[in-house]
N, C-alpha and C positions, 0 to 999 in steps of 0.2 A: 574501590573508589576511596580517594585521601578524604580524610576529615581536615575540613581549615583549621589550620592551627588557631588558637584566641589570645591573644597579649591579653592575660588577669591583670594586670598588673594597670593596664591602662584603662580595664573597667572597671574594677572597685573606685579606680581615681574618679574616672567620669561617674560612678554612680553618686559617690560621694558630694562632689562638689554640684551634680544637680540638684541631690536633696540641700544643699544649702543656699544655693539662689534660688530655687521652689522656694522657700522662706523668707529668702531676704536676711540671711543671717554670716556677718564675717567672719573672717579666721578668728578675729581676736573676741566676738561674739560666743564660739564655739569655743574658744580656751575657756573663758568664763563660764560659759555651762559647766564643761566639761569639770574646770573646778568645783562647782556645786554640787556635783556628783562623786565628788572622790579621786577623779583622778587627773592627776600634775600633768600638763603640758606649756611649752613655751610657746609664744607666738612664733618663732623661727624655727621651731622643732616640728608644730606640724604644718609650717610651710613647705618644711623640706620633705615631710611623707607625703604633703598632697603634692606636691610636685615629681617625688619617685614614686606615688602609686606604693609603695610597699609595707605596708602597715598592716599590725592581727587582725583576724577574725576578732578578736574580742574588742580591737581599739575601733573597729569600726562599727561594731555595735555601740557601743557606748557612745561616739559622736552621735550616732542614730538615736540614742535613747535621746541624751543631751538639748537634741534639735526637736524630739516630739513626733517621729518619726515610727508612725506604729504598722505601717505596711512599706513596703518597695519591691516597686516594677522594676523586674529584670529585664525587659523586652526591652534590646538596645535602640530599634526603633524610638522609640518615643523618653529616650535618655536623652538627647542627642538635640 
């Protein structure tokens, strides 16, 4: 029996931008954190990762630190 293939790329996206309207918090909100923690992004640069979904492990722990984010639900059920 095949395993369904999973587009990564389209769930980090979706996981990511759920944890930021769970908060109420905008891209340019998240640049701002994100600069208070160290690390440089432009409003148009992580437009364009959250739009390709393809960005590190580590840049998206970091928006997740940024936004106060100290657990995530994998269960795409309730991403969604």
């Amino acid at each position: 029996m095949a395993v369904p293939s999973i587009d990564w790329q389209n769930r980090v996206k979706v996981l990511l931008r759920t944890e930021l309207v769970r908060r109420g918090i905008s891209q340019r909100e998240l640049v701002e954190r994100l600069a208070n923690i160290g690390v440089k992004e432009t409003e148009k640069g992580l437009s364009n990762k959250l739009i390709r979904g393809s960005f590190s492990a580590a840049f998206m722990i970091a928006c997740l630190d940024a936004v106060g984010c100290r657990t995530l639900n994998l269960n795409e059920d309730e991403t969604r």
